[in-house]
N, C-alpha and C positions, 0 to 999 in steps of 0.2 A: 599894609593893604595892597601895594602894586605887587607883593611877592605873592598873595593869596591869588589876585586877579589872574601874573601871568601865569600860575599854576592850574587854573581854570581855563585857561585860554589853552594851553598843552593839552588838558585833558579835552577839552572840544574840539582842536587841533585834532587828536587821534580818531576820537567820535564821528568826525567830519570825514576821515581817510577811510575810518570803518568803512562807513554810508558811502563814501566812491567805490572802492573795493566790492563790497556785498554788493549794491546797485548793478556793476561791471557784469561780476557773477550771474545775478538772477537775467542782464540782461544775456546774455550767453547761453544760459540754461533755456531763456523761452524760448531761444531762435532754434535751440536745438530739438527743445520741444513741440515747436511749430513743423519744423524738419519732419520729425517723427509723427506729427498728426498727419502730415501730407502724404509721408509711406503710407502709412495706416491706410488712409484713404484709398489711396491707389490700390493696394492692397487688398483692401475691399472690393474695390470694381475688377483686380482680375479673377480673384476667388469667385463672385457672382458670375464671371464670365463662363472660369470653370466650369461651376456648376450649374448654369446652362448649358455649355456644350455635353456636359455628361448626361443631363437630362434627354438631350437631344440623341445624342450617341445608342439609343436604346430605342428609337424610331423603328417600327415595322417596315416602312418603307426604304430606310438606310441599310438595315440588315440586310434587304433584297434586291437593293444596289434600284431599285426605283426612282430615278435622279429626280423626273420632272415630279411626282410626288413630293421629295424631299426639299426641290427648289421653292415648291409652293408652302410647304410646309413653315420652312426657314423665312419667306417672304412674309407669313405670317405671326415669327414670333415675335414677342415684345423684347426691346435690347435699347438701348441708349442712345439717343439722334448720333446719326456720321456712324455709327457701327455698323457691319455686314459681315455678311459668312464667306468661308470660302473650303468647298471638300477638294482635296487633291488625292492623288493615287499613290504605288508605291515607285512608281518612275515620276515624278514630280509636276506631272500634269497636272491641270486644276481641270477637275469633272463641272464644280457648280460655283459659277459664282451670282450673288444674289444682287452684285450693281450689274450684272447684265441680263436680259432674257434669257430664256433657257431655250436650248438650240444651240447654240453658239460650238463649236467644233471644241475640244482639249486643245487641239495643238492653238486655236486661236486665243485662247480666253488665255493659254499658258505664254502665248507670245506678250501680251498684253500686261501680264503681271512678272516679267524678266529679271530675274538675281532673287524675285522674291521666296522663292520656294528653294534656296541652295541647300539648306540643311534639311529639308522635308523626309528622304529616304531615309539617314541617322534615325531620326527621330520614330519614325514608320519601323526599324529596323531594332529599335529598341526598348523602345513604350510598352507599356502595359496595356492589352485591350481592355474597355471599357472604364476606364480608370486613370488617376495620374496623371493627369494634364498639366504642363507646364506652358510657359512665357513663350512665344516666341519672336524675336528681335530682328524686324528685314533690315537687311543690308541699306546703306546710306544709298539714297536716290536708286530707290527699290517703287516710293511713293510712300504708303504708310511707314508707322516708325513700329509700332506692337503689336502683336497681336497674342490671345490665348490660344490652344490648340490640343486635342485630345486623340487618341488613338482607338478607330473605329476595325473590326474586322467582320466583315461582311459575312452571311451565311454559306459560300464557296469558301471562306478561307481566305478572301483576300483582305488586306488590309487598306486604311484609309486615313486619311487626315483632316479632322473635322478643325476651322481653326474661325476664332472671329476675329477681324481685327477691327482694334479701338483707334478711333481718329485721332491725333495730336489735340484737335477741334474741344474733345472730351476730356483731355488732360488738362487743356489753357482756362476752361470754364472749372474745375476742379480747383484750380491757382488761384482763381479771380475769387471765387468763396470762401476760400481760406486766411487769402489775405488781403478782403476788401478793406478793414480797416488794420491795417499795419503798412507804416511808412518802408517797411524793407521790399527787399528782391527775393522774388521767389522763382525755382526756376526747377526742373526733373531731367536726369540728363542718363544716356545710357549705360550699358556695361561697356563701354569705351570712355566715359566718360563727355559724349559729344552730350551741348541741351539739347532736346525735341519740343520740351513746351516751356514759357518764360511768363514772367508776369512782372512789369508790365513786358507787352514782347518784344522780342528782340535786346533785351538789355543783359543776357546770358549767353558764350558762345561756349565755351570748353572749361571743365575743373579740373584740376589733379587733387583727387581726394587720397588721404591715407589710407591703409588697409584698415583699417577700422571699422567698425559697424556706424559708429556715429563720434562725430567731434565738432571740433573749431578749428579751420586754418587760416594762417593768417595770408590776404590777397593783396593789399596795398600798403606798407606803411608811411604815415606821414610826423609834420612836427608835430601837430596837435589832435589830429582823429586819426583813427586807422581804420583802414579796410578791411571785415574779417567774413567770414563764411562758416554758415555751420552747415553739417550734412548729414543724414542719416538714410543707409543704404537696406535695401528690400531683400528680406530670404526668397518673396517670391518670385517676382518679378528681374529680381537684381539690376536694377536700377538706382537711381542715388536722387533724392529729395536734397537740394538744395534752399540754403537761408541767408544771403548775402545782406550784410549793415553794417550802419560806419557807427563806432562808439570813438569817447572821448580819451586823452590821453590821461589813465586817472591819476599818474604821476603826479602830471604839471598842473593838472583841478586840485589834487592834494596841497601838492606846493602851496596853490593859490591859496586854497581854505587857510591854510597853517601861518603864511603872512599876513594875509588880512585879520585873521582870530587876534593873533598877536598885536599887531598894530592896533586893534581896533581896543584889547584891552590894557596894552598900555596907556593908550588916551583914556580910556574910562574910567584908569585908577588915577589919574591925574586930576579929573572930575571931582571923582565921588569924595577922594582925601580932602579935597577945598569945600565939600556941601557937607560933608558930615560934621565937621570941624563948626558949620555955622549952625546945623540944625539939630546936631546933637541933645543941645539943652532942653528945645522946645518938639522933642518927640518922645519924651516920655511917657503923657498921659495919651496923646493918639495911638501909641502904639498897645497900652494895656487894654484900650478899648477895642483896638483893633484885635488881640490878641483873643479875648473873649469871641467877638464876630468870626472870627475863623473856627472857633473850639464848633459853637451852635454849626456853622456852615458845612464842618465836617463831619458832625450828626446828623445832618440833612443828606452830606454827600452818603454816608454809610447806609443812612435808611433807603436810600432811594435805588441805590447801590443792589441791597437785596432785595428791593421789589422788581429791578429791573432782570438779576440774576431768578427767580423764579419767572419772570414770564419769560426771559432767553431760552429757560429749561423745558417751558411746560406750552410752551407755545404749540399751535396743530402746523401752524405754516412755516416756512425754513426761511431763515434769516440771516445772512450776511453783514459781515463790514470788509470795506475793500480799499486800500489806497491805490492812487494811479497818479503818475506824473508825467510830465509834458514830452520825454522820451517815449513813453509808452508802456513803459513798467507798467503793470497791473500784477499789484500782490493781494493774497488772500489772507486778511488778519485773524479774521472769527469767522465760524459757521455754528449755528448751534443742531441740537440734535436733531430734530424735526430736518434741517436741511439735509442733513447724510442719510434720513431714512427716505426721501425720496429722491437723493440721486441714488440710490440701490443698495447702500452701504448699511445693515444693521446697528452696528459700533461705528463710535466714531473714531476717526484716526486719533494719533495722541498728538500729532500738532495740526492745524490748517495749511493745506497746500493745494495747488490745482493739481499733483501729477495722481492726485485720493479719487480725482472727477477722470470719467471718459474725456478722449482728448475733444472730440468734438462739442462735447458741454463744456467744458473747460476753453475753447475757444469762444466759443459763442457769449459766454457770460463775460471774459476778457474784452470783447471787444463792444459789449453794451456799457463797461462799463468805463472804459477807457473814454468812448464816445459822450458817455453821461458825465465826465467828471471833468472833461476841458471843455464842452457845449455845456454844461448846467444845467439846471431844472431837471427835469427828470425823464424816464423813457421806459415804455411798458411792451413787451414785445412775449410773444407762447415760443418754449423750448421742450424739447421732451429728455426727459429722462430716467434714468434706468437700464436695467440690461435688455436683451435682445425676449423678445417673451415677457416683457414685463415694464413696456416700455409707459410711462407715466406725462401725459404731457400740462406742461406747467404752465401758468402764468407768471413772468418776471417782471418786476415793478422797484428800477433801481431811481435813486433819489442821491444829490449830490452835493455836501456842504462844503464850509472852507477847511481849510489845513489842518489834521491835529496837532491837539499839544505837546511842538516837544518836534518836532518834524518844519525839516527843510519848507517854504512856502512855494516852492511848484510842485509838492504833492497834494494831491485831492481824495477828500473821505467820502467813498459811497456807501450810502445804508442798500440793500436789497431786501425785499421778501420777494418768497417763491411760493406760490399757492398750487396744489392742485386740484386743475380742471379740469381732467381728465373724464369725470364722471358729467359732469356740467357739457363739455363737450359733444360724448357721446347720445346726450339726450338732448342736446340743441342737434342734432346731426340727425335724430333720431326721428325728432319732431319736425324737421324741415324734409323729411322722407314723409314723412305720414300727409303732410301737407300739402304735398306733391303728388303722393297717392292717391289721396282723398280727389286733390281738383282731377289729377286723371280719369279716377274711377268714375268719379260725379258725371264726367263728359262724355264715357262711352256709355254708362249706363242711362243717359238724357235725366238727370236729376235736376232741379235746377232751384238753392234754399229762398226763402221768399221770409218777410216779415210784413204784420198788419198790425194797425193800431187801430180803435174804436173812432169812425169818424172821417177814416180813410178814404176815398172813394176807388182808389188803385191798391195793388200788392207792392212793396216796396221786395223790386230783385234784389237778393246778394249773391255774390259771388267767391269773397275771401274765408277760408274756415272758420275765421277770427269774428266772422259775423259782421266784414266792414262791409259796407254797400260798393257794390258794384260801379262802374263806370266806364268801363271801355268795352265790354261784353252787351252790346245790343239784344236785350230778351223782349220777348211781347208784353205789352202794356194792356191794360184792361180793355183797351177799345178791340181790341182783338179777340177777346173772349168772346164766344159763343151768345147773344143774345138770350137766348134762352136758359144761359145756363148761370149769367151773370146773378139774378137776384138770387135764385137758391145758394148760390155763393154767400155770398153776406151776408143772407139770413143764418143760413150756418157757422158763419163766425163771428157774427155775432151774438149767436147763442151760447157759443162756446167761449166766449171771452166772460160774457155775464153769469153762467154757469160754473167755472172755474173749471172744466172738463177740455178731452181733445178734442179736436176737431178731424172732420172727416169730410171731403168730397170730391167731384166729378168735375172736370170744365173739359170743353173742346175749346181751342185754337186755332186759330189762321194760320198758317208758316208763310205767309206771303203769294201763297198759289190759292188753284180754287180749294184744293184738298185740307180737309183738316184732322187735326192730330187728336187724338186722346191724352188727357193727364188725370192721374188720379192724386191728389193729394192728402197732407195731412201735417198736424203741427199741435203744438201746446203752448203751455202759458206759462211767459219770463217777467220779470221786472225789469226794466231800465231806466236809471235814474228816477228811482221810485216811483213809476206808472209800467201797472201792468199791456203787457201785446204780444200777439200770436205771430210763433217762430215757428219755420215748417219747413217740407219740400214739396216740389211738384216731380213726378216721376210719370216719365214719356212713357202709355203703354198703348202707343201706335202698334209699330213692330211687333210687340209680344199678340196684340190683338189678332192681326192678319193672321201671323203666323199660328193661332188657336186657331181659327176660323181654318186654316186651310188644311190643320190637322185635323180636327172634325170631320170634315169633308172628305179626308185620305179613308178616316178611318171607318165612315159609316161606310162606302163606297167597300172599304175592304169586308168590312163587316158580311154584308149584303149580300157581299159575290162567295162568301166563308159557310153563309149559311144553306146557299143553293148547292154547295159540295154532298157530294155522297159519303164523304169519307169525315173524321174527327179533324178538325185543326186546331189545334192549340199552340202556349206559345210557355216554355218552361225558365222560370228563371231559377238560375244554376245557385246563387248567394243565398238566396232569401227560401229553397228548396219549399216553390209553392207553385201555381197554374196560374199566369196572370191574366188569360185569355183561353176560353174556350168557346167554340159555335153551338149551334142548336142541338146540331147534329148528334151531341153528346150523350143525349140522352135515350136517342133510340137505338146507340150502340153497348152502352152500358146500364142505362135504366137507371141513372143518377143525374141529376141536375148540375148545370154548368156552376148553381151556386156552393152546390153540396163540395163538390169536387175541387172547387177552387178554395174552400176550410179548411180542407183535410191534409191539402199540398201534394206535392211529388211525393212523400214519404206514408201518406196514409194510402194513397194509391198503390203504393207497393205491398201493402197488407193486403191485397184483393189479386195480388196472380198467385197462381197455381205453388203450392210449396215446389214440385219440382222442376220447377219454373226458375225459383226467384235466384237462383246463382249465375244462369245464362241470363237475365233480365238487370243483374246488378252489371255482368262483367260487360254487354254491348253497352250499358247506360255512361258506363265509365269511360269507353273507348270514344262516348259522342263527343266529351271533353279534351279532344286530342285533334277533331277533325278539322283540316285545312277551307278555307272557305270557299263555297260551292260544295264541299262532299257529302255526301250521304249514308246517314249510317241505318240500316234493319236489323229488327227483330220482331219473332214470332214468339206468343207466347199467352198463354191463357187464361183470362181473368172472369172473374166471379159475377156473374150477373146480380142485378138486383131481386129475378125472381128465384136466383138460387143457382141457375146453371153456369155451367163451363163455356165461356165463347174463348175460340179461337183469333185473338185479335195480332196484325201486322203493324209495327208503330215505324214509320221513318222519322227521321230528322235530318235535321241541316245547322248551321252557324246562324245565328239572327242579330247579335250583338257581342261586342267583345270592350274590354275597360281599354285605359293608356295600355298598359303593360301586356296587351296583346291576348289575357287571358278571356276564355269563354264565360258569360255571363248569362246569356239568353239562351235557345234552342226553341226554332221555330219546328214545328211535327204535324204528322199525319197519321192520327187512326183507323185501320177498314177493319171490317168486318169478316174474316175470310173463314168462316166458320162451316157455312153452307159449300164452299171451294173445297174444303179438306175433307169435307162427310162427302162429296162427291168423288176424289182423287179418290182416299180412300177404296170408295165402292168400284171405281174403273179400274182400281186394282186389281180388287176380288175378282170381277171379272175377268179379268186377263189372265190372273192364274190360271181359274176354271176352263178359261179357253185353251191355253197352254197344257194343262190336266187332261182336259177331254180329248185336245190333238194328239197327244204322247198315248193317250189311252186307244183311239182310234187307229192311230198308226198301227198299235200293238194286235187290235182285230182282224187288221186287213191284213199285216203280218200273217198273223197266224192262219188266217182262213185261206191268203196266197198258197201258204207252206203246206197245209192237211185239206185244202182241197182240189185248188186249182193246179197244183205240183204236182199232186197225186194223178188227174188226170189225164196230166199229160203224160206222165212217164206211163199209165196205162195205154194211150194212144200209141208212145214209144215200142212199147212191146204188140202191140195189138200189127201196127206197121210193120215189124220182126218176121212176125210169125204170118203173117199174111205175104210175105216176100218166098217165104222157105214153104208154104201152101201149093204155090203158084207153080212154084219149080222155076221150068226155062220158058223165060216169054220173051216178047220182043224187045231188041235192047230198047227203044226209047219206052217203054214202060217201063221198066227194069229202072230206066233211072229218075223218071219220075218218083215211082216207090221211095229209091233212094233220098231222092231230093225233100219228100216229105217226110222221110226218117231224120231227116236231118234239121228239119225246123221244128219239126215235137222237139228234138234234143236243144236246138236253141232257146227256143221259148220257155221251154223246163228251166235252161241255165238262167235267164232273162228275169223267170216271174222268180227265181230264187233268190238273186243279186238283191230285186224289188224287193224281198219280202226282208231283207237282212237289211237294207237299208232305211225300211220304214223304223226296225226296231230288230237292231241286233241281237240275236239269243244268247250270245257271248257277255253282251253289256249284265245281262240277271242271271246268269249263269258262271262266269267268270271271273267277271267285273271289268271297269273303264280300260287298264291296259291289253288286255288282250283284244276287247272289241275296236281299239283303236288301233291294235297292228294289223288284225283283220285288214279293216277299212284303209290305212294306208298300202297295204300292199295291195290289193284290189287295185287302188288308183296307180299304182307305179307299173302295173302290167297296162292298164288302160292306156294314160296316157305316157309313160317313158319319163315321166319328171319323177328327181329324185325325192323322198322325203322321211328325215328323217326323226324319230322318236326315242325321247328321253325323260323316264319319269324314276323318280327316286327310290330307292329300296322304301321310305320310311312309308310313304303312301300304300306301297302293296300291302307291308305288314298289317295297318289298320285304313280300310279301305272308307271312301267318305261317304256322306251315304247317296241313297239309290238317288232322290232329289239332283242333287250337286252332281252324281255321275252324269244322270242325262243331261241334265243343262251343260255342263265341260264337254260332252259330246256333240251335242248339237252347234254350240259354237266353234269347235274343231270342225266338224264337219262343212260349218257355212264357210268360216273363214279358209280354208284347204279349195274349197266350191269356187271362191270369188278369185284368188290365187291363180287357181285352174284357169279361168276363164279371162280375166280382166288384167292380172298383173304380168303375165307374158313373161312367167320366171321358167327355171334351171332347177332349182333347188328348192324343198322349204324347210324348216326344221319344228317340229313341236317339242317345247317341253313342261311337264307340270313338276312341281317342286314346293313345299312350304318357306313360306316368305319368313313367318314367324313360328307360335304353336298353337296360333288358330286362324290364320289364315291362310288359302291357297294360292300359286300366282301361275299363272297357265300363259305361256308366248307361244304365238306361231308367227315364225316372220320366213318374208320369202327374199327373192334379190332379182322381182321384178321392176317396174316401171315406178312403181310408187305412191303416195296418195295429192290429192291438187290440194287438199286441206285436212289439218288436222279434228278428228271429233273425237267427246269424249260423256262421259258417262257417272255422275258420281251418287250415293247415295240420300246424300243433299240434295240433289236436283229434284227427284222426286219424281220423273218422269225418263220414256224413254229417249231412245236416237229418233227423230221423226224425218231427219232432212237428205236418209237417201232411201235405198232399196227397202222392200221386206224384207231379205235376208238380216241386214245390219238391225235392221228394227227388230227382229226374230229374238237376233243375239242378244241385245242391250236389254229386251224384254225380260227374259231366263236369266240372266243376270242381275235386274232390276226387283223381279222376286225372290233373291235370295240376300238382298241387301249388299249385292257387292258392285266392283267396278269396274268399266270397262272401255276403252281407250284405245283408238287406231290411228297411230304417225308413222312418218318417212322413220326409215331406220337407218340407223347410223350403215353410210358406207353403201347404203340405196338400198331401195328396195320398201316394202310394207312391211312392221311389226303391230301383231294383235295382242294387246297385254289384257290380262281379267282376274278379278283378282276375287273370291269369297269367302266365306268363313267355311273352316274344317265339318263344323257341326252345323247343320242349318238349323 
């Protein structure tokens, strides 16, 4: 027996070294894993930095070197308390920093932040723009210890240094989260190895870690605990997470287990050899009895075994078992499947371990359950879990019994379930928004819900959505109701409670002045606790009332003043392509009623203009859609009377209405009637022709009757004076030179009424045609008056000449404009030339390089009328011009002087 004992005591002995050993290990492994949650972390917060500042880096106003934009900017973005920005240049100036006003000089803000920016140019000098931002690390008593920083280059090409830095402040509160429930030292220290944040503080000064990414070194050793450190260093940041704790010597806890085991089963075989020896005889029958009650008890254990194995399996919510002991150890025994599909994991791992969970669930879960399993009883706290997009948040509900079977007694069994409530959550979150809307909306739009019961003499206010009564919200009470309006009240709801129907009605209110309000209400019928009563709202329509009443009044008043117009006003909406307003007016312009017209819409209206109308009618109607507001768009264009005829109608518009998004909606407009205007323009046309016809024609008689009779007679007088000189013979000289003197004014006057008769109506111009009659007439004027002028018309016109129309009109406007030249412009030179523009229109210049004009006029076929604002001459021109349908235009000309531009068709 004592050789059986001590060989169980050996084998516990090792079991015992095992359990210190493993223990040692996993305690190792956490500190290292806690280490490496901590990087992570950090980690986390400079990458988010990053990618802030990259987001930032792509600022409109950064591009364009904008500072004080950019300082407000950055003042504005959201970043981690104690953080701030800081842009410097590529000489190590700081342009912007956000702990100061903006204003502040470079060279000051740069004095201010001294050794901090030493590497700034490097980095500036070899960065990546927009991109690739790394760590940057101030120098010791610089002030901050981190900061992140990216590479900006501006729209010039110059480059910048966009950096934020993170307060220690942000690291120490990172520590305190991590390791609010672990008795160790936590501490982050830089790529020197100095700390910058500690936890608790100040209990970390300097490491010498190994090159390693992550380990254990040992920091103190003693007889019986040692001081060890785990560490685990950052790709990003290169930094080092530190995990400082003291574990036991498992040596001499070995040792101990292994003499006490021993000792302890020596003695017990010492025992059991002297109680066997006396109860041997009399445990035969308790022990068959016994033997049966374990057989039943392990058919129980087995049954229960697989009920509990099917609900482990098939459970919706995830379920744990976890031991924890008085060190801190916290190992993860079981998880079943339901728990790995909502920390993110499809399959489940092939053994249980926390490194299967993100490190921050995996801490989180460690430390409820470390706290739930030396405090007892149990503890329910929401984690989230999952990956990033898919993050699931849980309800945990750990619970904590004694030791199991088979395990040292300072370890503790947690059971967990994880539920999610994720969806529960978002609709408790959802509803307490609706709830919040609802009371908001209720308040702006003066809603106010109300309950009555049969017998009531008042409206019971509520105020909660929940239907709870109100109490702190002071509403008016029945005595405030309207006297007059009170019993129609209650009879109304009273009928409507006995009827099973809604209810409907009207009350005024007091609001505590003399003024009172309007409410219209209404409500139906609930049960509560088994009696029926009417649940409703009262909804304020003070405000909406006035504001009808004042519309009314805008709009009769508009109405009124709409209808004494002479002209159409109407009002088009653009969406709904109809007439939502027309005046009276309507009908004695188109012989359709305001009602007819407003059926038919914008688009049946458009069946009633002229077919070769309706493409000039679409395309202004489309351009109204474009107009800036105040602008004004017209068209002419002619629509179909109701007794049949063509009216000439003028439509303006303007902007009347536009939605959010700035787009046109409405189009307020104006109809006339311009029918009667255009059969008059017209006719003042014809006239003007005929007048111009008859002048050309007149000219042409006096012409000619100058030339065959009045010419003729004088050259007879000419010769009659001749021959009455050589009659006379020798007479006295002063008669002699009277005769003379009179031979000599028959020959002027002859020359005089010939000039007259060529200039009423050149015989050249219907004889020759336009070029010859117009070098005539320049040459005439260059012996006249000595100014030069000269003339240039194309081969392609002589060959087909234009016709007689178009000749005299180009001549008469040559002539006035040469006329006015002469007289007004106090020129040197002028030059005429005619030329084809295109292959049916002509373009005729005469410019000179006198004085000039004091303003420009002009002439188009669109106007429809002539020059009226100077001479008859100019009116002469634009008139001959304006009946051949062309144009005509008088400006300063380049370089001084007057140019006459004109421009007609080849073919009139």
């Amino acid at each position: 027996m004592a050789a059986a004992l001590l060989v169980v005591g050996v084998a516990l002995s090792a079991e015992a070294i095992n359990r210190v050993l493993t223990r040692t290990s996993e305690h190792r492994r956490d500190a290292v894993e806690l280490a490496r949650a901590m990087s992570m972390v950090t980690d986390r917060e400079a990458a988010v930095a990053i990618a802030r500042l990259t987001t930032l880096a792509a600022l409109p106003c950064l591009r364009e070197e904008d500072f004080a934009a950019l300082h407000t900017q950055l003042q504005a973005t959201a970043r981690p308390p104690g953080n701030w920005f800081l842009l410097y240049d590529d000489t190590g100036q700081i342009v912007v920093d956000t702990l100061h006003p903006f204003g502040m000089s470079p060279a000051h803000l740069s004095r201010n932040r001294t050794g901090m920016m030493a590497s700034a140019p490097d980095f500036l000098a070899t960065g990546s723009a927009g991109g690739g931002g790394r760590m940057l690390w101030f120098p010791p008593g610089s002030g901050p210890e981190l900061g992140a920083q990216v590479r900006v280059t501006a729209a010039n090409g110059r480059h910048y240094g966009l950096v934020e830095v993170i307060q220690v402040g942000h690291l120490t509160d990172i520590l305190k989260s991590l390791g609010e429930d672990t008795p160790w030292t936590l501490g982050f220290a830089d790529r020197g190895g100095r700390i910058i944040a500690a936890q608790p503080t100040g209990s970390l000064d300097i490491i010498h870690a190994g090159p390693e990414q992550e380990g254990t070194i040992l920091v103190k050793p003693g007889w019986t605990t040692t001081r060890r450190m785990a560490f685990h260093r950052s790709a990003l940041t290169e930094g080092t997470a530190v995990v400082r704790f003291v574990e036991s010597d498992p040596i001499l806890i070995s040792a101990g287990y292994v003499v006490g085991i021993i000792a302890f089963m020596l003695a017990l075989a010492k025992v059991m050899d002297s109680t066997i020896r006396h109860l041997r005889a009399d445990i035969a029958r308790p022990v068959r009895k016994l033997e049966s009650a374990l057989r039943f008890a392990s058919f129980r254990r087995s049954d229960a075994e697989a009920r509990l194995a099917g609900f482990w399996d098939h459970a919706e919510d995830g379920l744990l078992i976890a031991h924890a002991n008085r060190d801190g150890n916290v190992a993860l025994v079981a998880a079943n499947p339901a728990f790995w599909r909502i920390a993110g994991r499809p399959e489940p791992p092939e053994t249980a371990d926390w490194m299967a969970l993100a490190a921050q669930e995996a801490a989180a879960l460690r430390a409820g359950i470390r706290r739930c399993g030396w405090e007892g009883g149990s503890a329910t706290f929401i984690q989230s879990f999952g990956a990033a997009g898919h993050l699931r948040q849980c309800e945990v509900r750990l619970t904590a019994s004694g030791a199991p079977h088979g395990t040292p007694s300072p370890v503790r069994r947690v059971f967990g379930i994880v539920r999610d409530v994720t969806q529960q959550t978002r609709s408790d979150a959802a509803l307490a928004e609706s709830r919040g809307q609802l009371r908001q909306a209720r308040s702006v739009a003066g809603i106010v819900p109300w309950r009555w019961t049969s017998g009531m003499g008042d409206l019971e206010w509520l105020d909660q959505p929940d239907g709870e009564p109100q109490g702190t919200i002071p509403l008016p009470g029945m005595r405030s109701v309207h006297p007059a309006d009170r019993d129609a009240m209650l009879l109304e709801l009273n009928s409507a409670l006995r009827s099973g129907r809604a209810a409907h009605f009207e009350i005024r209110i007091c609001d505590g002045t003399s003024a009172l309000r309007f409410y219209v209400g209404s409500g139906g019928i609930v049960h509560q606790d088994g009696h029926p009563c009417l649940t409703g709202v009262l909804v304020d329509l003070t405000d909406r009332r006035k504001t009808e009443e004042g519309r009314d009044q805008a709009f009769d008043l508009f109405a009124r003043i709409a209808d004494t117009t002479s002209s159409v006003l109407y009002i088009r909406d653009i969406v709904e392509q109809n007439l939502i307003y027309l005046n009276r007016r309507v009908f004695a312009v188109t012989g359709y009623d305001a009602e007819t017209l407003s059926k038919i819409g914008s688009q049946g209206l458009r069946l009633l203009v002229h077919p070769a109308d309706i493409e000039q009618f679409d395309r202004t109607a489309a351009m109204a859609l474009s107009l800036s507001d105040g602008a004004e768009a017209k068209r002419v264009f002619r629509l179909k009377h109701h007794d049949g005829r063509w009216r000439w109608l003028q439509a303006s518009e303007t902007v009347f209405a536009r939605d959010k998004a700035g787009n046109v909606t409405q189009l307020l407009g104006s109809l006339q009637d311009i029918t009667e205007a255009r059969e008059a323009k017209q006719g003042l046309r014809k006239i003007s022709a005929q007048l111009l016809h008859a002048q050309d024609h007149e000219r042409r008689r006096i012409a000619r009757d100058l030339h065959d009779s009045t010419a003729q007679l004088l050259a007879g007088a000419s010769m009659s004076a001749a021959r009455l000189q050589s009659l006379l013979g020798d007479m006295p000289q002063p008669a002699e030179e009277e005769l003379r003197r009179l031979g000599d004014l028959v020959q002027q006057s002859q020359r005089e009424v010939r000039t007259v008769s060529y200039l009423l109506h050149p015989p050249l111009l219907d004889d020759v045609g336009f070029r010859a009659a117009l070098d005539w007439y320049a040459g005439g004027l260059m012996k006249q008056t000595g100014i030069a002028i000269h003339v240039h018309i194309t081969d392609a016109i002589m060959e087909q000449r234009p016709p007689r129309d178009v000749e005299i009109a180009l001549f008469r406007v040559v002539q006035e404009a040469l006329s006015n030249a002469i007289r007004h412009a106090g020129c040197a030179t002028v030059w005429v030339s005619l030329q084809p523009e295109d292959e049916q229109t002509l373009l005729l210049m005469v410019r000179d390089d006198g004085c000039g004009m004091r303003r420009e006029v002009s002439m188009h076929p669109a106007h429809g009328r002539a020059i009226t604002e100077f001479g008859v001459g100019i009116f002469g021109m634009s008139e001959r011009i304006r009946q051949l349908n062309g144009s005509l235009s008088i400006n300063d000309a380049e370089g001084g002087g007057t140019i006459v531009i004109a421009t007609v068709k080849a073919q009139a």
